[in-house]
Structure formats: C-alpha cells, structure tokens
N, CA, C and O of each residue as an XYZ file, in Angstrom:
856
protein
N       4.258    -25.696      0.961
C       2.848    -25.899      0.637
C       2.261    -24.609      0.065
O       2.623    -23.523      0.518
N       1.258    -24.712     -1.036
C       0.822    -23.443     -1.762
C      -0.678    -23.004     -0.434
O      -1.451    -23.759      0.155
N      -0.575    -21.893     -0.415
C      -1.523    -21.468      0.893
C      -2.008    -20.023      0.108
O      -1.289    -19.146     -0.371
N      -3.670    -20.121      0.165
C      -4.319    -19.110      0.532
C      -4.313    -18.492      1.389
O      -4.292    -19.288      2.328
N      -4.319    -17.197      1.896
C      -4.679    -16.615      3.145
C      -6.324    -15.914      3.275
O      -6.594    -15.340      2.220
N      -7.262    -15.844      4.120
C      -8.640    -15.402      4.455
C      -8.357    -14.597      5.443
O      -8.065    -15.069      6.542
N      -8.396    -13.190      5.213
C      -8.766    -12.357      6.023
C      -9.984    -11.810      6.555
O     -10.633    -11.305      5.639
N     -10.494    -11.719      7.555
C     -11.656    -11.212      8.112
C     -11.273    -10.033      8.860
O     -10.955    -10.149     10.044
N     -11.274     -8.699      8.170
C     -10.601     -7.286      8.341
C     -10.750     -6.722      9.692
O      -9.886     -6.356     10.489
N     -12.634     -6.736      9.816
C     -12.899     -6.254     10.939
C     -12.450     -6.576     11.984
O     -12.056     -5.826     12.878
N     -12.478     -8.340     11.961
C     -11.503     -9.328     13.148
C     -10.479     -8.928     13.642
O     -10.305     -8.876     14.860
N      -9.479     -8.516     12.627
C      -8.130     -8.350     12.403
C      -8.047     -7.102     13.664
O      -7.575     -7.174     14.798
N      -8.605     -6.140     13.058
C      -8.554     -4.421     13.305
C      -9.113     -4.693     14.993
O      -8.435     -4.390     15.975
N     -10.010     -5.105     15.034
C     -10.285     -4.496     16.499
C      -9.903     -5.690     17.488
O     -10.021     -5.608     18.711
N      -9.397     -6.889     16.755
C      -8.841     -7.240     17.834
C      -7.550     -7.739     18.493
O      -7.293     -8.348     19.532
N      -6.553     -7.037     17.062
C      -5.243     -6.581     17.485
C      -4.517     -5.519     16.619
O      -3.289     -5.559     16.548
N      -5.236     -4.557     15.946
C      -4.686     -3.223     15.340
C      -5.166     -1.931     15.528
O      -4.948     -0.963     14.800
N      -6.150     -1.986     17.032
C      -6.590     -0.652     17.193
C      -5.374      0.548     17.325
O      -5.298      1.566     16.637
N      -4.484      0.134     18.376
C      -3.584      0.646     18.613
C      -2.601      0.877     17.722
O      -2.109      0.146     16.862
N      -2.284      2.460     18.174
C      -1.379      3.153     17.570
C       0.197      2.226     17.621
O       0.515      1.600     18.632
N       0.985      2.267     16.499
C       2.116      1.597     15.989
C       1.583      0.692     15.546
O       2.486     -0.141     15.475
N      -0.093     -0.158     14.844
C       0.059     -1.478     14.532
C      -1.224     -1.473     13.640
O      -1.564     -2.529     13.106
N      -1.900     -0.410     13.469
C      -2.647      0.147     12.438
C      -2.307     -0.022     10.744
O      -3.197     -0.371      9.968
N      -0.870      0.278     10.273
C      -0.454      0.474      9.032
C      -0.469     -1.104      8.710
O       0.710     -1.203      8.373
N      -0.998     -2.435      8.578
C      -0.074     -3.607      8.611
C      -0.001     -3.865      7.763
O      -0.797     -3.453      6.920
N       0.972     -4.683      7.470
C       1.285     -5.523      5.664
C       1.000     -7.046      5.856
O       1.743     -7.990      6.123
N       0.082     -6.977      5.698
C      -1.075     -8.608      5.695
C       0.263     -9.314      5.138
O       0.917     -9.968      5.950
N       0.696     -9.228      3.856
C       1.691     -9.701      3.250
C       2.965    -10.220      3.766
O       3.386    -11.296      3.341
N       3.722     -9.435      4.795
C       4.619     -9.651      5.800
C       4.122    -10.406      6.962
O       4.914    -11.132      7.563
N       2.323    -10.272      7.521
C       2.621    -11.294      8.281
C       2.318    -12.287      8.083
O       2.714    -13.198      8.811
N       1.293    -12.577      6.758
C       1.575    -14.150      6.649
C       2.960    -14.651      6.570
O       3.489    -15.638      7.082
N       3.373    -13.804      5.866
C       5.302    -14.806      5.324
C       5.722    -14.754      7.140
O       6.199    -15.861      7.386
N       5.716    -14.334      7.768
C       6.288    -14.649      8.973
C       5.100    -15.715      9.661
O       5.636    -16.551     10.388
N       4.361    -15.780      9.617
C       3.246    -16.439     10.464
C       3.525    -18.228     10.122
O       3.487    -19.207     10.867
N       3.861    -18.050      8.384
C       4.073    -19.548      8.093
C       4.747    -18.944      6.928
O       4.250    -18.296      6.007
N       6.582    -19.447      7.249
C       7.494    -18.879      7.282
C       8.098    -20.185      5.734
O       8.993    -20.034      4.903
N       7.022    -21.460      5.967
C       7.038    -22.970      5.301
C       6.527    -22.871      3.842
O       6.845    -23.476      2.818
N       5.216    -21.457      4.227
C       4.319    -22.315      2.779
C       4.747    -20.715      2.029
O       5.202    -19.639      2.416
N       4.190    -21.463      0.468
C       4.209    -20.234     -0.296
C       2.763    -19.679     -0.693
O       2.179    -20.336     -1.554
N       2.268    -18.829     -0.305
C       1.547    -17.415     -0.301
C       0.752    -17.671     -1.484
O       1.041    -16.679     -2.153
N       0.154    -18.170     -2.002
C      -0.551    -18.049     -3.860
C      -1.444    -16.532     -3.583
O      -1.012    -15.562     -4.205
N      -2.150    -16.403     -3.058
C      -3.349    -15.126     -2.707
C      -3.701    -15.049     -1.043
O      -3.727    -15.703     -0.001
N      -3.904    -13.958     -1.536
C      -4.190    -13.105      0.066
C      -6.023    -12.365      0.155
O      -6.190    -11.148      0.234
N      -6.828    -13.042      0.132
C      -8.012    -12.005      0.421
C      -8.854    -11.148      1.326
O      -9.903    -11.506      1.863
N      -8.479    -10.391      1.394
C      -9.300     -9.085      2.272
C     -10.189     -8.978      2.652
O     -10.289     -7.842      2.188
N     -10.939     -9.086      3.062
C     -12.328     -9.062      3.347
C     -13.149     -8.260      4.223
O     -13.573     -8.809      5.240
N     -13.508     -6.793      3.953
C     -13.844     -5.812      4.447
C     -15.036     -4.852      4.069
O     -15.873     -5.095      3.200
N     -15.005     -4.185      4.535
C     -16.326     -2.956      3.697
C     -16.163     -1.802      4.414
O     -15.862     -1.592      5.590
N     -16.502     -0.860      3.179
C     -16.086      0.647      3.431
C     -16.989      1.055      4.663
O     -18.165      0.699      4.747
N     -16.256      1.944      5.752
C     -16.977      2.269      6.366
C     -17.846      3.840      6.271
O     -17.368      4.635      5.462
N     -19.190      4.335      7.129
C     -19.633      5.301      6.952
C     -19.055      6.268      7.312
O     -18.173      5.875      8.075
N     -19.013      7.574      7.196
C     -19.083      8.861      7.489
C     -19.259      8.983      9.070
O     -20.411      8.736      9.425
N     -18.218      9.368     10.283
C     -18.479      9.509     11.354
C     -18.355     10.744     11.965
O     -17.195     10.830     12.368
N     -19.223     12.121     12.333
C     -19.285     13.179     12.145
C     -18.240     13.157     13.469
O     -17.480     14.122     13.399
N     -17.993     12.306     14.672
C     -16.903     12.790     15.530
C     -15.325     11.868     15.098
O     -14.409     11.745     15.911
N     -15.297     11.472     14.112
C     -14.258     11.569     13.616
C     -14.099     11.044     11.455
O     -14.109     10.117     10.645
N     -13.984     12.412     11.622
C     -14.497     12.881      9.780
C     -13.058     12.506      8.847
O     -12.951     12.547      7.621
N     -12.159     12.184      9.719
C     -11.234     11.554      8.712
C     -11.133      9.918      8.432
O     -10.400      9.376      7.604
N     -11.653      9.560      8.941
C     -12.317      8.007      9.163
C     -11.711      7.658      7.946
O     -10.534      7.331      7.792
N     -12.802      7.768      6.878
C     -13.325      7.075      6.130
C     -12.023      7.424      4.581
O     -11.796      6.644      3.656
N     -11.286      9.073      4.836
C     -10.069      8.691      4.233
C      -8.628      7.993      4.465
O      -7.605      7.704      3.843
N      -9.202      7.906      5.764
C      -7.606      6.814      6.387
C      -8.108      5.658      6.055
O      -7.207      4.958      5.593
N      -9.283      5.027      6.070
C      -9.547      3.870      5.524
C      -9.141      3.464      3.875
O      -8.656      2.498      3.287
N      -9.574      4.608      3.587
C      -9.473      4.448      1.493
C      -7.576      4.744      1.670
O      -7.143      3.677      1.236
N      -6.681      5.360      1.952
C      -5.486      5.383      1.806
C      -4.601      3.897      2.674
O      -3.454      3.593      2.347
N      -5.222      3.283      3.548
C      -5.028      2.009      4.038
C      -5.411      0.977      2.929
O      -4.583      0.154      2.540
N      -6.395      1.020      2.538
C      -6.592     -0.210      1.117
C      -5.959      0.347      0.105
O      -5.945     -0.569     -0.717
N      -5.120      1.766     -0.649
C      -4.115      2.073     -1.710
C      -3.042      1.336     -1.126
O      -2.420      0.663     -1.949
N      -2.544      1.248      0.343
C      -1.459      0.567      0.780
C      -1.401     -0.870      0.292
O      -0.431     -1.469     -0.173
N      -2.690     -1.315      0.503
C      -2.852     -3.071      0.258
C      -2.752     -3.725     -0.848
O      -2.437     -4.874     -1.158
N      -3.397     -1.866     -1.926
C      -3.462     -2.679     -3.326
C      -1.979     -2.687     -3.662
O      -1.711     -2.302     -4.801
N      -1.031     -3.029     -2.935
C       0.815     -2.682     -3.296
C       1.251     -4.018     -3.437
O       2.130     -4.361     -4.227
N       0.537     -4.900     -2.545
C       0.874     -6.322     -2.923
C      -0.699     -7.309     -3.566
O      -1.901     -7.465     -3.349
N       0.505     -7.779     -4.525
C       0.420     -7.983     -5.929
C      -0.638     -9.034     -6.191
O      -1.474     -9.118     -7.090
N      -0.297    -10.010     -4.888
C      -1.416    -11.397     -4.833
C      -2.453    -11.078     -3.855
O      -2.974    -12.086     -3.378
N      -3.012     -9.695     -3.315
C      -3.901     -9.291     -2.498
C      -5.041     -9.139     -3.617
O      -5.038     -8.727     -4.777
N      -6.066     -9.681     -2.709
C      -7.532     -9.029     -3.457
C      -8.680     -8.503     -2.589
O      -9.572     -9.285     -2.259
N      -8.709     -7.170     -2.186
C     -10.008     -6.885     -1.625
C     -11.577     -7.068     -2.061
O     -12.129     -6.704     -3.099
N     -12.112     -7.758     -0.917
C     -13.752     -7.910     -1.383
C     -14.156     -7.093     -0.216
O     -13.648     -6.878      0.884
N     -15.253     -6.703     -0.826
C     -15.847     -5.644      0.298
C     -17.675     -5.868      0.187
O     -18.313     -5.934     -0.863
N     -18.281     -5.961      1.731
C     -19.243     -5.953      1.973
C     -19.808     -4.589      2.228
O     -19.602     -3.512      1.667
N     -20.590     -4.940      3.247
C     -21.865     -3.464      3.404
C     -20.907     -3.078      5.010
O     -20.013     -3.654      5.630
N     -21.629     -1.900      5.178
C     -21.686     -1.416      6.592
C     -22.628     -0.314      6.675
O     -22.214      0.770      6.265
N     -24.130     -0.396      7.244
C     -24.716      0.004      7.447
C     -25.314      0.328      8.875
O     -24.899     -0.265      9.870
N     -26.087      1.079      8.925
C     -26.142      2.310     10.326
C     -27.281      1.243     11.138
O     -28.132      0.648     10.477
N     -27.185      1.099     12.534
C     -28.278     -0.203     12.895
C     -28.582      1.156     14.437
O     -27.893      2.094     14.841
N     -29.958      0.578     14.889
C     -30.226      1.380     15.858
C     -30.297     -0.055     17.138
O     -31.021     -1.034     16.959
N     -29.530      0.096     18.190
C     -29.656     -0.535     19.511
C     -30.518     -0.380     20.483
O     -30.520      0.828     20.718
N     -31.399     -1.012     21.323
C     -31.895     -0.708     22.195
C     -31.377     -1.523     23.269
O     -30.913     -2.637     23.022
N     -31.431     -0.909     24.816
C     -30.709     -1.230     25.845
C     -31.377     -0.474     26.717
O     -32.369      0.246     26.610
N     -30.292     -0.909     28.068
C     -31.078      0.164     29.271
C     -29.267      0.196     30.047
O     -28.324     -0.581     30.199
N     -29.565      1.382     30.299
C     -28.140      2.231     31.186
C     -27.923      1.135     32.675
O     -28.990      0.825     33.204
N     -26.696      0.589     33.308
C     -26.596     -0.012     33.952
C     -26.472      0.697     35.213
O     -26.673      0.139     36.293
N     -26.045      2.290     35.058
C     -25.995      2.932     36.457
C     -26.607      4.320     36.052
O     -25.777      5.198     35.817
N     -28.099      4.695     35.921
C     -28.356      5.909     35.480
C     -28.342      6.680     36.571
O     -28.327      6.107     37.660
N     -28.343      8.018     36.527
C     -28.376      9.208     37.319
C     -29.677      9.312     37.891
O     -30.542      8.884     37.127
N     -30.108      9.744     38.994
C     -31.217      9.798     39.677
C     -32.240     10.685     38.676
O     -31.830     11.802     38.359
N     -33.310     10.329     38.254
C     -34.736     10.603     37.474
C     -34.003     10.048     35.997
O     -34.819      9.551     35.221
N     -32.991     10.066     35.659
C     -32.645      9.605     34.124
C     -33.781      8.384     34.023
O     -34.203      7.605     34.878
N     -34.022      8.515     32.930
C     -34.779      7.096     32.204
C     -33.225      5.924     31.650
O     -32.254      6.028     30.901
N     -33.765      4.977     32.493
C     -33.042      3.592     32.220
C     -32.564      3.472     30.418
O     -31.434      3.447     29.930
N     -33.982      3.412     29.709
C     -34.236      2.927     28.380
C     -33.270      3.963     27.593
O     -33.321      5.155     27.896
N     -32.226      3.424     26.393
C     -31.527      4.049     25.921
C     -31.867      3.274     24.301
O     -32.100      2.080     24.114
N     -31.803      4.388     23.251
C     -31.766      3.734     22.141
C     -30.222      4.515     21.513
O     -29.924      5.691     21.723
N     -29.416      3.550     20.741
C     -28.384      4.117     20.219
C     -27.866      3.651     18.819
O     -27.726      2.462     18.530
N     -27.616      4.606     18.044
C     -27.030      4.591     16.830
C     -26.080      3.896     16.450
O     -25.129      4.675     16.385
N     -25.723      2.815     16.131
C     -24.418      2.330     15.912
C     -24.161      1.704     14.316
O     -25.106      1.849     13.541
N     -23.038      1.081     13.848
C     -22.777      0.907     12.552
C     -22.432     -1.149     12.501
O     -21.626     -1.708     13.245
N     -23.286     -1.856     11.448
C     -22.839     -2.640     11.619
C     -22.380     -3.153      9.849
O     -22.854     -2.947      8.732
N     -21.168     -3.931     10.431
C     -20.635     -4.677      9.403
C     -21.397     -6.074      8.359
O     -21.283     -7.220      8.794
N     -21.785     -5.949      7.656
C     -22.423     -7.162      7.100
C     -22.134     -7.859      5.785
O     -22.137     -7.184      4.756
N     -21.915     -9.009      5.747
C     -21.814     -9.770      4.770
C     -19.813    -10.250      4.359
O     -19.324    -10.727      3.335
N     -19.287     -9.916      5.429
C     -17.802    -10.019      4.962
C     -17.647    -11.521      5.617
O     -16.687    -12.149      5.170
N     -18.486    -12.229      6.659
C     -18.000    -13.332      6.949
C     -18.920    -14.554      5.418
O     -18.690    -15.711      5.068
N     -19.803    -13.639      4.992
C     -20.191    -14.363      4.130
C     -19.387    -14.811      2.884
O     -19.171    -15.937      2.434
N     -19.062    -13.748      2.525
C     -17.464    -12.913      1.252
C     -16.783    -14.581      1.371
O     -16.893    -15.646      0.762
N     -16.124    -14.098      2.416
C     -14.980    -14.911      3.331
C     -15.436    -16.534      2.863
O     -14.900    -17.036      1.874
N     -16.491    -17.313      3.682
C     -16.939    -18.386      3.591
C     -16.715    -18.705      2.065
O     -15.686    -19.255      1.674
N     -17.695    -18.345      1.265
C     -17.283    -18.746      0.015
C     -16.687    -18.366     -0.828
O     -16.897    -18.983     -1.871
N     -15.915    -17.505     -0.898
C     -14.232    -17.342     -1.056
C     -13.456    -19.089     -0.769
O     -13.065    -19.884     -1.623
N     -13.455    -19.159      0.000
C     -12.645    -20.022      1.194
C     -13.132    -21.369      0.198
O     -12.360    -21.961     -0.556
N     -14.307    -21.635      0.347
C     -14.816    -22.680     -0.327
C     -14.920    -23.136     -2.157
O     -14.733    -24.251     -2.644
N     -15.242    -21.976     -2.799
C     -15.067    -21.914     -4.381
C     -13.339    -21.977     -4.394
O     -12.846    -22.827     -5.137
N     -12.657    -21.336     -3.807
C     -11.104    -21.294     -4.189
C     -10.947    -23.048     -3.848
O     -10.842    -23.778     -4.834
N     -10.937    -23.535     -2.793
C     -10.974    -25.075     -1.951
C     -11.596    -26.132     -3.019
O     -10.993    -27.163     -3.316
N     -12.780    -25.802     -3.535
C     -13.113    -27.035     -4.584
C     -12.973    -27.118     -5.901
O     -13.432    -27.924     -6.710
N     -11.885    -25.648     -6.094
C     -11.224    -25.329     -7.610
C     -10.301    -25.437     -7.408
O      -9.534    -24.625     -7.925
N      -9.700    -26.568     -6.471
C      -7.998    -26.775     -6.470
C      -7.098    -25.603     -6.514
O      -5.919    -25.835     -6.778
N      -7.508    -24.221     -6.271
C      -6.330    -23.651     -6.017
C      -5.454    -22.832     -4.805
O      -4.832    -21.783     -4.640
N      -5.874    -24.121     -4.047
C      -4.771    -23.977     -2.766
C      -4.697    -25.466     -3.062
O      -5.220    -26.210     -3.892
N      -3.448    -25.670     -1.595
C      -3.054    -26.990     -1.074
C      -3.218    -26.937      0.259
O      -3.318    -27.943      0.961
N      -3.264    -25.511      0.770
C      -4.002    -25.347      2.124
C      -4.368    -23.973      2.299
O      -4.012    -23.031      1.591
N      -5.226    -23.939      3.466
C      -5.514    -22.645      3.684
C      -5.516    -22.156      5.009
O      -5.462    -22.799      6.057
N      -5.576    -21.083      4.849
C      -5.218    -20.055      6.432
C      -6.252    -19.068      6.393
O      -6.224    -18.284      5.444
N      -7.303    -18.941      7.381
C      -8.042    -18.179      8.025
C      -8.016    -17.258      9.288
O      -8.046    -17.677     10.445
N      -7.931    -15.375      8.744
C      -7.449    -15.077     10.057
C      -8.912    -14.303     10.663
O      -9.454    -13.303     10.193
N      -9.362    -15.164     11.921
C     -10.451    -14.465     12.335
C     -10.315    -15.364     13.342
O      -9.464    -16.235     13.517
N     -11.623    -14.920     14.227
C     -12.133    -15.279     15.450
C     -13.463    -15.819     15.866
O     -13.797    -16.327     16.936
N     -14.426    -15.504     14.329
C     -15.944    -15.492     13.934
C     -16.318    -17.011     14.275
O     -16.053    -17.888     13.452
N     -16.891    -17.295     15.403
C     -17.187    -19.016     14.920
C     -18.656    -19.075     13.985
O     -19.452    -20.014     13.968
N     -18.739    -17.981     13.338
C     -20.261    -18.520     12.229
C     -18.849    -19.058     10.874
O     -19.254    -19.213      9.721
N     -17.461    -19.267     11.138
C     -16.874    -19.378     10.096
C     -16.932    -21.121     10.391
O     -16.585    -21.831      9.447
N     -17.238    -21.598     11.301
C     -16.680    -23.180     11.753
C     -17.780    -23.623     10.680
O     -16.916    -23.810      9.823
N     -18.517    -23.825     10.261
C     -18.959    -24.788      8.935
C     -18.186    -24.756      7.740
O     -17.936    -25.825      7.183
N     -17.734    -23.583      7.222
C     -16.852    -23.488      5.847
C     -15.581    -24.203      5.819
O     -15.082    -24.792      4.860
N     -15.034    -24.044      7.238
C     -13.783    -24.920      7.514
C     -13.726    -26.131      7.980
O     -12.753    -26.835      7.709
N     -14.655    -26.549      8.688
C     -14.795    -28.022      8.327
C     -15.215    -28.637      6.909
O     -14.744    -29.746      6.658
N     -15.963    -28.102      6.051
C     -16.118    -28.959      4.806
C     -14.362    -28.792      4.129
O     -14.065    -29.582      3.232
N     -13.400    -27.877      4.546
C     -12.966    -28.074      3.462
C     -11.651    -28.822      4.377
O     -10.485    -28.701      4.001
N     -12.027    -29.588      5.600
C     -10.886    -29.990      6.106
C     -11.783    -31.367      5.644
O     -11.272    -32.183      4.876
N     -12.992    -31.531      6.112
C     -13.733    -32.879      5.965
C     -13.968    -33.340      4.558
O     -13.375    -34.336      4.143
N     -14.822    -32.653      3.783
C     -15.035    -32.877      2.551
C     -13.820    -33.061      1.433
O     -13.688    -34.057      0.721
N     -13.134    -32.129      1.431
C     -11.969    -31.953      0.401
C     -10.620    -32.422      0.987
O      -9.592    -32.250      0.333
N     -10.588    -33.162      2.518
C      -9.334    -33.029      3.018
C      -8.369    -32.205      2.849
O      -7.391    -32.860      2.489
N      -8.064    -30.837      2.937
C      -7.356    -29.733      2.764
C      -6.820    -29.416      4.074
O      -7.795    -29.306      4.818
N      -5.488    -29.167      4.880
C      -5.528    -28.292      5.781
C      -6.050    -26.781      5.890
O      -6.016    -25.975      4.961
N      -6.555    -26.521      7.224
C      -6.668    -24.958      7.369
C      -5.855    -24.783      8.397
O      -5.513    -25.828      8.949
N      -5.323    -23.530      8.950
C      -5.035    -23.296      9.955
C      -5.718    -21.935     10.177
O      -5.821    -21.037      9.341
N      -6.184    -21.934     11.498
C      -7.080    -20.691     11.712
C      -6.218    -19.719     12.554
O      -5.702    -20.258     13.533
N      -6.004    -18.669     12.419
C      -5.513    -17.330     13.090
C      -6.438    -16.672     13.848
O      -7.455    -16.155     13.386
N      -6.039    -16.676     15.283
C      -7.028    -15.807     16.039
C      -6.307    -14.695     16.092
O      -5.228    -14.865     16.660
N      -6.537    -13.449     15.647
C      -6.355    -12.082     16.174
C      -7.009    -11.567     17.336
O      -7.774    -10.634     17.091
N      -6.962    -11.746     17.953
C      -7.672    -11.282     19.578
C      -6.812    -11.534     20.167
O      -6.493    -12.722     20.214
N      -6.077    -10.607     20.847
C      -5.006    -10.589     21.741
C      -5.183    -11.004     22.829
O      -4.435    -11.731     23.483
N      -6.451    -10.465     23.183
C      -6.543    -11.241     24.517
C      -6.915    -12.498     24.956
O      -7.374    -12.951     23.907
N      -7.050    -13.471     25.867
C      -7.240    -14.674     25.935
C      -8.643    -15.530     25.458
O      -9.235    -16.448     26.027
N      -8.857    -14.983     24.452
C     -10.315    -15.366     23.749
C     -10.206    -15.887     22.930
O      -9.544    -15.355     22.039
N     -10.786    -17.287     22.680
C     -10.534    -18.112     21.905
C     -11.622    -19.149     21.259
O     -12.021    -20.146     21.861
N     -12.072    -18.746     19.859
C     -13.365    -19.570     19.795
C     -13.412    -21.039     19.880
O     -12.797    -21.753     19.088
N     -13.780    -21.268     20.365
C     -14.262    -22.930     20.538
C     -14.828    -23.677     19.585
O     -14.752    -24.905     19.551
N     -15.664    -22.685     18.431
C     -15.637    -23.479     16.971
C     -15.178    -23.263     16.209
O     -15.694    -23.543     15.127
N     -13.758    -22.548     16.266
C     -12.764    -22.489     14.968
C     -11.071    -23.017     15.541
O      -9.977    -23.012     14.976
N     -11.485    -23.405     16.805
C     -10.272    -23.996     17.612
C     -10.757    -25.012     18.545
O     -10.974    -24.764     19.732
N     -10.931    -26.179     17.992
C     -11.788    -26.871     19.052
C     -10.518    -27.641     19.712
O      -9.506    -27.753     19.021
N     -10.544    -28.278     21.281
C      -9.690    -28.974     21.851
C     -10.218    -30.647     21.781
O     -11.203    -30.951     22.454
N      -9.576    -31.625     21.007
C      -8.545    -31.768     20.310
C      -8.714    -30.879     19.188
O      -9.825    -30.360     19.075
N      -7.724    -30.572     18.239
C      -7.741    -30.353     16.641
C      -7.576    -31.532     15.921
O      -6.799    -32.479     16.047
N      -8.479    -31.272     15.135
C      -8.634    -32.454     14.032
C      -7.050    -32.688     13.109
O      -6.142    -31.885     12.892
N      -7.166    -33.714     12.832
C      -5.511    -33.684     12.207
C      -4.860    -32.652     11.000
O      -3.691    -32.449     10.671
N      -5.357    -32.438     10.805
C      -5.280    -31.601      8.994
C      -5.472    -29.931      9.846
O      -5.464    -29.021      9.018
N      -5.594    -29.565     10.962
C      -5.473    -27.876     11.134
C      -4.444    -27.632     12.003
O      -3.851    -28.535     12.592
N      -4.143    -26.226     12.145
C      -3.537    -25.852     12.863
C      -4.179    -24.844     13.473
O      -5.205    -24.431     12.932
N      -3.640    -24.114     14.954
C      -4.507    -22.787     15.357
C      -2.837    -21.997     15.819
O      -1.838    -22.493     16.339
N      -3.094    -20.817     15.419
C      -2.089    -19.865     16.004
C      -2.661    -18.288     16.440
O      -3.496    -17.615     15.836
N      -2.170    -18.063     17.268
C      -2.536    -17.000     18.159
C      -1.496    -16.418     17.401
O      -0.383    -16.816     17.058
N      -2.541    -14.716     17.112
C      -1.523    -13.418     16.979
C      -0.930    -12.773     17.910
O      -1.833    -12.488     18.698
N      -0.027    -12.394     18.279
C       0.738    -11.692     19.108
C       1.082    -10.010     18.999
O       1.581     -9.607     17.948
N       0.867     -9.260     19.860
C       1.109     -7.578     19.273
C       2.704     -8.078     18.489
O       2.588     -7.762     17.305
N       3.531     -8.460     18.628
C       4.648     -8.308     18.762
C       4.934     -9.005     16.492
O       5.739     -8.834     15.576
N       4.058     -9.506     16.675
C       3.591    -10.110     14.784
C       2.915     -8.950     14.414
O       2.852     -8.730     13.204
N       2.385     -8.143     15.195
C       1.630     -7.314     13.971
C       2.730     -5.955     14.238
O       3.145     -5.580     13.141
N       3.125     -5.391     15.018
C       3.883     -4.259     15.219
C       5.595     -4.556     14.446
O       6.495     -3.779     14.127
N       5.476     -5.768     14.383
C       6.938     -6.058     13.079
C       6.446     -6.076     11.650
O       7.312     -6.349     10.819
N       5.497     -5.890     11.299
C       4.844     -6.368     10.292
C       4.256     -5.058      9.780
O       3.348     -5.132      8.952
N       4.693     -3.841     10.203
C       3.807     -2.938      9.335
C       4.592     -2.174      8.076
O       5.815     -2.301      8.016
N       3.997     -1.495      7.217
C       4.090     -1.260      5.792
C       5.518      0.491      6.559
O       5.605      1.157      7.590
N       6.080      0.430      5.545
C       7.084      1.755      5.378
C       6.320      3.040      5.912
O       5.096      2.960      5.810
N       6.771      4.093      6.407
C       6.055      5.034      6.501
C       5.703      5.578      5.493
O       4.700      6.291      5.534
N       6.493      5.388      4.164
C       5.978      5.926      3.327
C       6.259      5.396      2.112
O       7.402      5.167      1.716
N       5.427      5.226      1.604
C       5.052      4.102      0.423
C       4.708      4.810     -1.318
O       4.152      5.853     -1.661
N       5.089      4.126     -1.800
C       4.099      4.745     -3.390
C       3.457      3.640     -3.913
O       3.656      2.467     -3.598
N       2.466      4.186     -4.948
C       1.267      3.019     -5.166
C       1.852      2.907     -6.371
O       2.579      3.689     -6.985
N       1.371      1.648     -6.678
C       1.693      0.967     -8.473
C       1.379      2.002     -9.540
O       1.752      1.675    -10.667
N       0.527      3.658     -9.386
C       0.248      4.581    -10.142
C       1.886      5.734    -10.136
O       2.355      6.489    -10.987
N       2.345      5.334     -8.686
C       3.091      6.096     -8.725
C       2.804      7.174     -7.543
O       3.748      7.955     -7.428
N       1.867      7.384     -6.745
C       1.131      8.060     -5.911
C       2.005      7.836     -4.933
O       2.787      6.885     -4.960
N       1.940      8.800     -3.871
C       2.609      8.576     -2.476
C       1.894      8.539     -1.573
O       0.951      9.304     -1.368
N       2.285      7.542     -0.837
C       1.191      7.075      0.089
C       1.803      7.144      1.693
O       2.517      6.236      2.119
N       1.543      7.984      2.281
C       2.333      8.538      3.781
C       1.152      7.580      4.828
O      -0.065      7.427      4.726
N       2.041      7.122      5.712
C       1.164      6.880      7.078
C       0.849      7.457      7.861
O       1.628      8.047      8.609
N      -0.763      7.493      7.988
C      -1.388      8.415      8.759
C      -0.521      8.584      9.943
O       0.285      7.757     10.367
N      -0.853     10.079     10.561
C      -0.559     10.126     12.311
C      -1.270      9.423     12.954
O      -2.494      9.296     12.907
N      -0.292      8.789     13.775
C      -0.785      8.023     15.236
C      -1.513      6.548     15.051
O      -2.222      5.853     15.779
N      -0.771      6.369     13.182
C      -0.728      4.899     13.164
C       0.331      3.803     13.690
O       0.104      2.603     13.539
C-alpha cells in the first residue's frame, strides 16, 4: 500500500527521544520497520525552530544539524511552525516558610505544527496521493482530521503513539477501532534501532557528526 507518513516532531521528541542513544532518529528507518507492508511515498516533519536557551546555548545548533540529517532522505519534507516565549502563572505546591505561593514563569510554546500536520494530512488525502496514511503523535486536537479522511474519503490511517509510557489518547485510539485504522505503540527498542550513522554527509557534501550524548 502507498503510505504517507505525519509526523508531529514535538510528540515524537519528548515522548520517546529525550534520551540519550535515541535522539539522532531516521524517521525513514522507522517507518520502513513500523510498516514493513507499505511503500513510503513521503514523510512530513512537522516542527519549528526552537528559541535561544541561555542555560543551554547549543540548543538551537543541535537542532539545525538534526534537520541537515533529515534533509538526507529524499521523500522527507520539513514544515515548520512558530515557537514562541509564553509567560505561566501558577502557585508553588510546597513553598518555604514566608515564600510567596504565586509564581509567574517563562516558558516556550510550540504553535501551529498540529495545524501544519492536519492539513497536510487532509490536502495530500483529497488529492489522491496516498492510499493510506500514518500519523505519528499523541495530540487528540488531531482526532477530527483523521476521521474525515477515514469517514469522508474512506482511506486508512494508522495512528502512532510515541509516548512510551502507558498513555494513550482516547481520540486518536478509540476502543473499538473503526475498521479502516490501525494504532501502534512506539517502543524505545523502534526508536534506539532506528537511528541515523554517527556520521553522516549531507547531499552538499557536508559532514554531519552526531552530537554528544545523542
């Protein structure tokens, strides 16, 4: 079967590639192992550059030398959203005696890649060019895009949860599954077989080394 793949990056990364040995991965290797049946037409990425993090300042070039890795295979296409700086408010659950409860904090959020994703998923789906598709995330704001294109267009999807741990969305894996999907759980053991050479060269010719303590 001809298969798209939908990546949802952030999904991917924090919720089975934080860890060291499983950082470098070749999206490419694990679809072909994941569904070992269909053939691969495109692979899309779906990510956004991240900011500048003054306690760790190499961030943002291990990120840009991780997407030279990606641009290596051939049917990959990165789309990239925003990531912008958001301020939190909260209150400390065990403060120190006179501390003030009320905490405001700086944090970074990702935006617009489940959007990318959705209609990606959907313009590729009603331009005939899949015969099925594969979604790897965990996001249930994705469960409307994948039902029209299991309901509307009759297409299979099969959805990939990357979350290692026993978390499992309930609207992108509902119990029963509708006939036309599949759901498969990632395993460390798929992404730590699955990563790119230590050392690689880019289609320019560039050499591309894997970071330490990927």
């Amino acid at each position: 079967m001809q298969t798209n793949v939908y990546i949802d990056a952030f999904n991917l990364y924090y919720g089975a590639c934080r860890a060291s040995g499983r950082r470098w991965l070749n999206v490419s290797a694990l679809a072909a192992r994941l569904l070992p049946d269909d053939e691969i037409l495109a692979i899309g990425y779906f990510t956004a550059n991240i900011k500048r993090d003054d306690s760790d300042p190499g961030a943002q070039d291990r990120q840009r030398l991780y997407h030279r890795a990606l641009k290596t295979i051939q049917n990959l296409e990165i789309f990239l959203g925003r990531y912008i700086p958001k301020e939190v408010r909260g209150e400390l659950v065990d403060p120190a005696p006179g501390e003030s409860r009320r905490r405001v904090v700086k944090t970074f959020e990702e935006k617009g890649t489940d959007v990318n994703l959705a209609t990606r998923l959907l313009v590729d789906g009603f331009n005939g060019r899949y015969e099925s598709a594969v979604v790897i995330s965990n996001d249930g704001d994705l469960k409307m895009p994948i039902q029209i294109v299991r309901k509307e267009l009759g297409l299979p999807v099969t959805v990939v949860n990357p979350v290692l741990r026993r978390h499992r969305s309930a609207a992108l894996s509902p119990d029963p599954l509708p006939s036309n999907a599949r759901f498969i759980r990632l395993s460390a053991r798929d992404v730590e077989e699955c990563q790119f050479p230590r050392q690689m060269t880019s289609p320019k010719g560039a050499k591309l080394v894997k970071p330490p303590g990927w």
